[in-house]
Each structure stands twice: as C-alpha cells, then as structure tokens.
N, CA, C and O of each residue as an XYZ file, in Angstrom:
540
protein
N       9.743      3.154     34.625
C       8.501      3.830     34.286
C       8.059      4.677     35.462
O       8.095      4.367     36.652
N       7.590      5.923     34.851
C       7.277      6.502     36.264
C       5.997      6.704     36.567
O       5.596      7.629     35.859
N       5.074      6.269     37.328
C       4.242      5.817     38.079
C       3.070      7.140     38.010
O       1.903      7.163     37.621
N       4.012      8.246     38.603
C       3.084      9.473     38.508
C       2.567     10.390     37.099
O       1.645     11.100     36.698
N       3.620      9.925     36.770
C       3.004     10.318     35.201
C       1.903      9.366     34.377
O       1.018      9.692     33.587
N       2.366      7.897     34.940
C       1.022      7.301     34.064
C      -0.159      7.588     34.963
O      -1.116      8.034     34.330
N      -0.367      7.452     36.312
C      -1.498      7.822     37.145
C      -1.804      9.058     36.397
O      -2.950      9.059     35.948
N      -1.102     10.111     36.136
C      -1.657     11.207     36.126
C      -2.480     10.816     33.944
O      -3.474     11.430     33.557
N      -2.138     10.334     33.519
C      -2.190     10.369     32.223
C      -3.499      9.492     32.149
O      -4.387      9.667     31.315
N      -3.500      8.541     33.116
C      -5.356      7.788     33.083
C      -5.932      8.685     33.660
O      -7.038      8.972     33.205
N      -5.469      9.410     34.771
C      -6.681     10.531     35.189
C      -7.459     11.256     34.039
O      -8.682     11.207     33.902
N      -6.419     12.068     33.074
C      -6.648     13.104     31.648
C      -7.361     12.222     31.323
O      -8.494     12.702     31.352
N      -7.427     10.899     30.932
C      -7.719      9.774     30.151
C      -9.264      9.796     30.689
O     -10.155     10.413     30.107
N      -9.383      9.314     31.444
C     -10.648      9.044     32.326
C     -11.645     10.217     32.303
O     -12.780      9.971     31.895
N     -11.294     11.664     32.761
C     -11.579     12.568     32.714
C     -12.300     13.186     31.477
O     -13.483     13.526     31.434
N     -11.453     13.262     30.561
C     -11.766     13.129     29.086
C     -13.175     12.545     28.885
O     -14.252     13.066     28.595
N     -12.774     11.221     29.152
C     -14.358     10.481     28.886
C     -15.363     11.058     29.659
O     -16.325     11.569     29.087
N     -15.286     11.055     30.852
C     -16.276     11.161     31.734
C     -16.960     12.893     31.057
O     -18.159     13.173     31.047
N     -16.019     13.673     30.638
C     -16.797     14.479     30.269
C     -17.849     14.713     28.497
O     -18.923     15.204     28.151
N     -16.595     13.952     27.811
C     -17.912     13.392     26.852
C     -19.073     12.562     27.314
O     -19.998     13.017     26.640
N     -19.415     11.902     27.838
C     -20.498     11.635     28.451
C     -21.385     12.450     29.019
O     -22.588     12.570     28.787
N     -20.601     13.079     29.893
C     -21.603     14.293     30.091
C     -22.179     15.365     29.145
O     -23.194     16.004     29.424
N     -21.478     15.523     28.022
C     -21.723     16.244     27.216
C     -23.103     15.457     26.411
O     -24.256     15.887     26.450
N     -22.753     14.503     25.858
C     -23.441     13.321     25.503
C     -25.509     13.508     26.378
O     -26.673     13.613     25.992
N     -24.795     13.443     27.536
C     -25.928     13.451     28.403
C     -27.022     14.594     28.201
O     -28.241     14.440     28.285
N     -26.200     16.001     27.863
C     -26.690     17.389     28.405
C     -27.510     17.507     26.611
O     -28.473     18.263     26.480
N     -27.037     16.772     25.508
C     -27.563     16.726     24.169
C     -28.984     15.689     24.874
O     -30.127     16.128     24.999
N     -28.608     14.472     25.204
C     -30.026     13.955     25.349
C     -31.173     14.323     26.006
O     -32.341     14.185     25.642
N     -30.552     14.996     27.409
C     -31.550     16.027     27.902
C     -32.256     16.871     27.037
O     -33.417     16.594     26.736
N     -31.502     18.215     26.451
C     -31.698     18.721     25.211
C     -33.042     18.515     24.847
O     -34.008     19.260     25.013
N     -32.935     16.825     24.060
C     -33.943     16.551     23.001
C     -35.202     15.869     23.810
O     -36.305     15.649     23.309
N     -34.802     15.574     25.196
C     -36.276     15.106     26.057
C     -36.961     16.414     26.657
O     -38.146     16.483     26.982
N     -36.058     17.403     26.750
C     -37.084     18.592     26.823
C     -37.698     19.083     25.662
O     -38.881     19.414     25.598
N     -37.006     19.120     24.881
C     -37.647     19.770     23.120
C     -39.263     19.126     23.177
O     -40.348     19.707     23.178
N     -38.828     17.335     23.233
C     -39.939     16.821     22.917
C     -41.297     16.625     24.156
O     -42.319     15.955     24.006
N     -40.978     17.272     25.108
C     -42.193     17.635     25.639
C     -42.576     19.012     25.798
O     -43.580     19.293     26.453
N     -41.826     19.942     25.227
C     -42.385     21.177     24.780
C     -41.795     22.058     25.588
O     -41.937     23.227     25.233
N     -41.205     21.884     26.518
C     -40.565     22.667     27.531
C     -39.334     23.531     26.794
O     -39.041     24.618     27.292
N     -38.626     23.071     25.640
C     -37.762     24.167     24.778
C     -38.303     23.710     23.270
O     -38.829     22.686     22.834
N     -37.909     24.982     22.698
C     -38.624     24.914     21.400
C     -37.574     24.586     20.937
O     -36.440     24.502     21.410
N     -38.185     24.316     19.554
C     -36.598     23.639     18.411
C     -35.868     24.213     18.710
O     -35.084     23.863     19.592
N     -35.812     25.398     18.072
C     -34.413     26.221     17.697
C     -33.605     26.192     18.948
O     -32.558     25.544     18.962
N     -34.105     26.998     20.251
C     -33.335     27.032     21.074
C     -32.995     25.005     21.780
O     -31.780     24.834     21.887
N     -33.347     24.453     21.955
C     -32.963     22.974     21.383
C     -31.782     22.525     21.019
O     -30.922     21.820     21.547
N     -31.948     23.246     19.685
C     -30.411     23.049     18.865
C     -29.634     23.850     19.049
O     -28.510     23.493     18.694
N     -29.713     25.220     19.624
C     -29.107     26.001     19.804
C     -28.267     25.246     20.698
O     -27.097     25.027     20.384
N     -28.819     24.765     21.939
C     -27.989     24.159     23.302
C     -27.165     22.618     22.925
O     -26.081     22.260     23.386
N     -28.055     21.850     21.937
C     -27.442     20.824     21.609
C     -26.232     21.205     20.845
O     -25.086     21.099     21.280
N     -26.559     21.652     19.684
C     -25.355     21.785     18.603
C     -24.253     23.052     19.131
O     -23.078     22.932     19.481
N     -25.164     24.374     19.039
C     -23.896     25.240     19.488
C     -22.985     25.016     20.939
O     -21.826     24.732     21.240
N     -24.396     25.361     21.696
C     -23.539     25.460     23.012
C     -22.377     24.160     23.471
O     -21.194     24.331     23.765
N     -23.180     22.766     23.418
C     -22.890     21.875     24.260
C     -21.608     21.136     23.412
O     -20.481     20.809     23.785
N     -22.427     21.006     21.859
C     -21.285     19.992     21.216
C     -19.951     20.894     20.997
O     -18.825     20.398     21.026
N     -20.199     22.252     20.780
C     -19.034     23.151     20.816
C     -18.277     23.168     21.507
O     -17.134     23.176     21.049
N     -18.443     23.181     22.892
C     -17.591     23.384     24.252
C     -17.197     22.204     24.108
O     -15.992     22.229     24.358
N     -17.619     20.800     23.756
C     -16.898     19.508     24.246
C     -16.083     19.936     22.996
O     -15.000     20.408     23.341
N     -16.235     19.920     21.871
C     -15.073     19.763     20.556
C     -13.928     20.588     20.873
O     -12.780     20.157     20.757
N     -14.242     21.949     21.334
C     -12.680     22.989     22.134
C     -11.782     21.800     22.934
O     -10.629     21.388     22.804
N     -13.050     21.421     23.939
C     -12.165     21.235     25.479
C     -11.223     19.724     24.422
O      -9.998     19.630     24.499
N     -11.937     18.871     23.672
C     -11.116     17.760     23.403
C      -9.987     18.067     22.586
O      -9.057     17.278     22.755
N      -9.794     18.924     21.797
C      -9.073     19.507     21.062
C      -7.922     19.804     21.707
O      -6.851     19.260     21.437
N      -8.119     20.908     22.824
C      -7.193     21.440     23.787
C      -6.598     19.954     24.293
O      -5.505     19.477     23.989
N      -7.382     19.503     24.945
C      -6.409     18.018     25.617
C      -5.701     17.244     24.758
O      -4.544     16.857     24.925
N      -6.547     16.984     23.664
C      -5.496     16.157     22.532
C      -4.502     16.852     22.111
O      -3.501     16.164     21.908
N      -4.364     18.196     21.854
C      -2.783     18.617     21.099
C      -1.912     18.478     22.668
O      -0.836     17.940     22.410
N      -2.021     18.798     24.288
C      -1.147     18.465     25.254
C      -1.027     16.570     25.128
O      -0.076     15.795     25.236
N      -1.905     16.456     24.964
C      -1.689     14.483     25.488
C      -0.534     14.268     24.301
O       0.563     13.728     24.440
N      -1.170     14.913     22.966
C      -0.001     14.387     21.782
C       1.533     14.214     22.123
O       2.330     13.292     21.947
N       1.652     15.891     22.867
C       2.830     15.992     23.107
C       3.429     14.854     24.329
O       4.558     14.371     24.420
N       2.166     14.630     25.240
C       3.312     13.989     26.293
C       3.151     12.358     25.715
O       3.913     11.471     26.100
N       2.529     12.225     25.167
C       2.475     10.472     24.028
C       3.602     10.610     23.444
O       4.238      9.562     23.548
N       4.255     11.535     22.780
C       5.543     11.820     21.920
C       6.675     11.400     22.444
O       7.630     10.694     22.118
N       6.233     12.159     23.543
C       7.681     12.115     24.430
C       7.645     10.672     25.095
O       8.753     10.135     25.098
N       6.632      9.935     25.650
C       6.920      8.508     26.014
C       7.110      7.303     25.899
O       7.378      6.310     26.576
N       6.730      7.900     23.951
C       7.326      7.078     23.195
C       8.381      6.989     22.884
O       8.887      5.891     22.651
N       9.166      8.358     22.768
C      10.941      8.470     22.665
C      11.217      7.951     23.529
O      12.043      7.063     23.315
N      10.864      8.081     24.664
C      11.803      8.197     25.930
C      11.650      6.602     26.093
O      12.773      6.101     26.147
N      10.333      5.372     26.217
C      10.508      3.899     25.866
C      10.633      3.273     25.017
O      10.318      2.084     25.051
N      11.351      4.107     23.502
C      11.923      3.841     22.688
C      13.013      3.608     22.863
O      13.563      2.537     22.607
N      13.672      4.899     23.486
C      15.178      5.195     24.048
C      15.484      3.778     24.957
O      16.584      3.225     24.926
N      14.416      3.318     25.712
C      14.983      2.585     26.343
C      14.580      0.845     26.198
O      14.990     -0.138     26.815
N      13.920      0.955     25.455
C      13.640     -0.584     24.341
C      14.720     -0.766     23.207
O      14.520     -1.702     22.433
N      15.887      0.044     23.006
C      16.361     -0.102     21.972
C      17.547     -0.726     22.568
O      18.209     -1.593     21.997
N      17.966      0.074     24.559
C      18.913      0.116     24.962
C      19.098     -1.982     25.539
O      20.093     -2.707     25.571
N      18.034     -2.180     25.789
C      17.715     -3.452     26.326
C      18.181     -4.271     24.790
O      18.829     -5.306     24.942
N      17.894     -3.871     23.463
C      17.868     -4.754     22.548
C      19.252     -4.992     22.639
O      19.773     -6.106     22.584
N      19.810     -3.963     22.773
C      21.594     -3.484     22.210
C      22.163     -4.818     23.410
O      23.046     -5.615     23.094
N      21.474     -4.839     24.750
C      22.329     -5.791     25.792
C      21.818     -7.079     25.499
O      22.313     -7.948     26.218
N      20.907     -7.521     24.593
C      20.822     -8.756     24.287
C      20.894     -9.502     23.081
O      20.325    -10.566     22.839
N      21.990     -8.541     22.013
C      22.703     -8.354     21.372
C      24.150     -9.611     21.786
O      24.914     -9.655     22.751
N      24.014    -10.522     20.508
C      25.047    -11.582     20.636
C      26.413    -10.766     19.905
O      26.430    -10.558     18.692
N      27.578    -10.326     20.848
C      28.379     -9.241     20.010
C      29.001     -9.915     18.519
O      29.711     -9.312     17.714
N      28.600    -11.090     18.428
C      29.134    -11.717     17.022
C      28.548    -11.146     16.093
O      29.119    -10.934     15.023
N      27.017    -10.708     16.378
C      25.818    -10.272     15.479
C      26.742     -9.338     14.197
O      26.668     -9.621     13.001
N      27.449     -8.392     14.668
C      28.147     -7.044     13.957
C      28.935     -8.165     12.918
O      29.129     -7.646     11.819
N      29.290     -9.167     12.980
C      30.417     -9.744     12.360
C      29.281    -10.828     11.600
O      29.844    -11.534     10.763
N      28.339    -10.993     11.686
C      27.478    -11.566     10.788
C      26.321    -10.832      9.971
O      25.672    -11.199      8.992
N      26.301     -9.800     10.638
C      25.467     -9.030      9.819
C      26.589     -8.436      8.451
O      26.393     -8.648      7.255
N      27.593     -7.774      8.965
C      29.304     -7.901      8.014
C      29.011     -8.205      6.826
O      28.614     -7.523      5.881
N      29.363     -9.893      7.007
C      29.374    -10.855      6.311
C      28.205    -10.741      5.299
O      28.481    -10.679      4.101
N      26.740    -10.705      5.766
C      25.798    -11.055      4.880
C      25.841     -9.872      4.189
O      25.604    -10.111      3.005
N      26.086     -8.392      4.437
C      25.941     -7.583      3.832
C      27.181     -7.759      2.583
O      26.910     -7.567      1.398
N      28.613     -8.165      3.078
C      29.336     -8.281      1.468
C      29.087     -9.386      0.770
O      29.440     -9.445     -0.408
N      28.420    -10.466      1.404
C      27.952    -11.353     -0.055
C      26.750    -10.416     -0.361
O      26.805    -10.404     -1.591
N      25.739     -9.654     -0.037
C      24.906     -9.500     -0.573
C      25.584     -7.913     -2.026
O      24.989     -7.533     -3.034
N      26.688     -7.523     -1.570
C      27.339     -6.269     -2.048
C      27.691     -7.550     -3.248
O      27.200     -7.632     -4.374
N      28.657     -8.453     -2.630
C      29.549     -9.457     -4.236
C      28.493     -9.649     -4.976
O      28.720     -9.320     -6.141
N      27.107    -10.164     -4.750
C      25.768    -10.580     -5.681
C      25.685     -9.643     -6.170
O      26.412     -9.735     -7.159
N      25.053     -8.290     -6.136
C      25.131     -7.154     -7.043
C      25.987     -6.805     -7.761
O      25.586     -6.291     -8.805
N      27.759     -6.919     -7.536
C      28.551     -6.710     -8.518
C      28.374     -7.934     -9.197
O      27.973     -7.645    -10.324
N      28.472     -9.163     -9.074
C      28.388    -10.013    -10.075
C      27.576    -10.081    -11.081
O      28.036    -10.049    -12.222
N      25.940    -10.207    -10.809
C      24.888     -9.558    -11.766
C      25.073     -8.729    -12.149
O      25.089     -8.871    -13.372
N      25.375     -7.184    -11.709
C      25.954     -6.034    -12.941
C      27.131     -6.592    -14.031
O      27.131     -6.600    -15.262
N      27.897     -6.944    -13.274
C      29.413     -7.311    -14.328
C      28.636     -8.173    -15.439
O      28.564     -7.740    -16.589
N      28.128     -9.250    -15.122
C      27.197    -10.049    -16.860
C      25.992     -9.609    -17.048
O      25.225    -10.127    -17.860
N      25.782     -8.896    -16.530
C      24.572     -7.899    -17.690
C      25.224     -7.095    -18.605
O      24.784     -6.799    -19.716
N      26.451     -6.686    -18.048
C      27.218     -5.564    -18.697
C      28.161     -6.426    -20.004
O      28.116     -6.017    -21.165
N      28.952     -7.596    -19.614
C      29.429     -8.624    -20.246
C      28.600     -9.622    -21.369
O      29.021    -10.460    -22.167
N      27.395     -9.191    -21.090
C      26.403    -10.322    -21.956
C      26.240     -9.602    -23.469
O      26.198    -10.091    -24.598
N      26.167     -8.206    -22.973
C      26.286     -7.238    -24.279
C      26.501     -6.161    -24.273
O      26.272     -5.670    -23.167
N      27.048     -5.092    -25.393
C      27.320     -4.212    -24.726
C      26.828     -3.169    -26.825
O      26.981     -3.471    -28.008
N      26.416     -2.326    -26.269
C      25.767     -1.637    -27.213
C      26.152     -0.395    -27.470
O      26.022      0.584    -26.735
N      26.844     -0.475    -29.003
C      27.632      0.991    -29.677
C      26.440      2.570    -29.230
O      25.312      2.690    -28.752
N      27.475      3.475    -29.712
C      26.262      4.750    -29.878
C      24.871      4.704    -30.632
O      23.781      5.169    -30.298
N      25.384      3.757    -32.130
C      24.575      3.373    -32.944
C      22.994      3.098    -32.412
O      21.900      3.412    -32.882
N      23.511      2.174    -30.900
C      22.279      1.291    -30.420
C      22.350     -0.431    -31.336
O      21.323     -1.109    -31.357
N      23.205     -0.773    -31.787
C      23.529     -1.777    -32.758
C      24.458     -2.956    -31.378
O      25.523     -2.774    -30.788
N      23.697     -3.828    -31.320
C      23.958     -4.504    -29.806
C      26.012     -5.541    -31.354
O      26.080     -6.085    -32.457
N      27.147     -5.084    -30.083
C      27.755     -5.850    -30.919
C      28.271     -7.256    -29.801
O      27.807     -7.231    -28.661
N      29.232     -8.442    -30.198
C      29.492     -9.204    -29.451
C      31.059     -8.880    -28.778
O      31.768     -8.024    -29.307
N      31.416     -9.467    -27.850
C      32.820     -8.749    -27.235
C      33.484    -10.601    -27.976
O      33.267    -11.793    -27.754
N      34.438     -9.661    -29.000
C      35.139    -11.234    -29.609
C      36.630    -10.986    -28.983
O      36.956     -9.857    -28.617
N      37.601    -12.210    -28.869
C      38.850    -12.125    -28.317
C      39.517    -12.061    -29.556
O      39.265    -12.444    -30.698
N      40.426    -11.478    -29.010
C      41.638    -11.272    -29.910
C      42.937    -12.294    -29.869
O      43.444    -12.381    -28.751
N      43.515    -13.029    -30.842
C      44.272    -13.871    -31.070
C      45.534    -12.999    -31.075
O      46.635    -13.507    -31.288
C-alpha cells in the first residue's frame, strides 16, 4: 500500500469536509445577519442559496468525479492484489474438487433431462403417447 497516496487521499478527504462546513457556516452567518436587519431577504438568499450553496455544489462535484477515478483504480489495483493472495492460499487439490463437483453436478442435469424426456414424450398432435417395447 502506498502511504503517499492514502495520506494524500485523507487530506482531499478532510479538506472536502472542512470546506462544507465552512460553507455550512457562511449560510448560517447569512441568516444571523438577515435576522438582525443588516441584509435584507433577497440579498440573504441571494448569498445563501446562489452564491455560497452554488460554489460548494461545483467545488464537490469537481472533487467527486477525480476521487471516483482514483477509488476505481484502488480498488482494481487491491483487488488485483486480494485475489493474488487468495490464488497462494489456494489448496492446489481445490481445481480437482471443484472438477469433480462440477461433473456430478453436469451428470444430475443430464439425468433429470433424460426422465423428463423418458417419462413422456408427445406426438405433433400434442396427444402425450407411452414409449412401449417391442418383442
């Protein structure tokens, strides 16, 4: 695992937050000035809704489609290497028992087809007939 990439990925992480909060903050301000008269509604909402919640919804946007990508990739990449660990603790008989269960489970399906097919078997007619032996 490499060290500088996760440091760097709680930083984004951290960062992230710390600035919704601030954003968070600059809306509550906002509404403690509104309500002592120092900004009027409109401009109010203007700063709450347009300005402030706008700029945070861009900036999170922008970070989430880069973070997606590097989440993508560190999941392949400790996928790639969670799969490689499974493969070495892997009993090599496994291939020769997994084999096995897969052709009894193949013989069970031909057997159930063969007497469904054997139990009856039905002309063009649709007229179900019986399979009789011949002497």
């Amino acid at each position: 695992m490499r060290e500088a990439d996760n440091d760097g990925k709680l930083r984004v992480y951290r960062t992230m937050y710390r600035l919704n909060v601030s954003f968070a903050n600059i809306v509550a301000h906002c509404r403690v000035l509104r309500e002592s008269g120092m900004l009027t509604r409109k401009y109010a909402h203007l700063y709450e809704s347009c300005a402030a919640q706008e700029l945070r919804a861009e900036i999170n946007q922008a970070i989430a489609e880069v973070m997606d990508g590097v989440e993508s990739d560190d999941m392949f990449r400790f996928g790639k290497v969670r799969t490689a660990h499974e493969k070495k603790l892997r009993d090599p008989d496994d291939v020769f028992i997994e084999a096995e269960a897969r052709r009894q489970e193949l013989a069970r399906q031909a057997k159930k087809h063969k007497a469904k097919r054997k139990k009856t078997s039905t002309t063009q007619s649709g007229i179900k007939q019986r399979k009789t032996k011949r002497h």
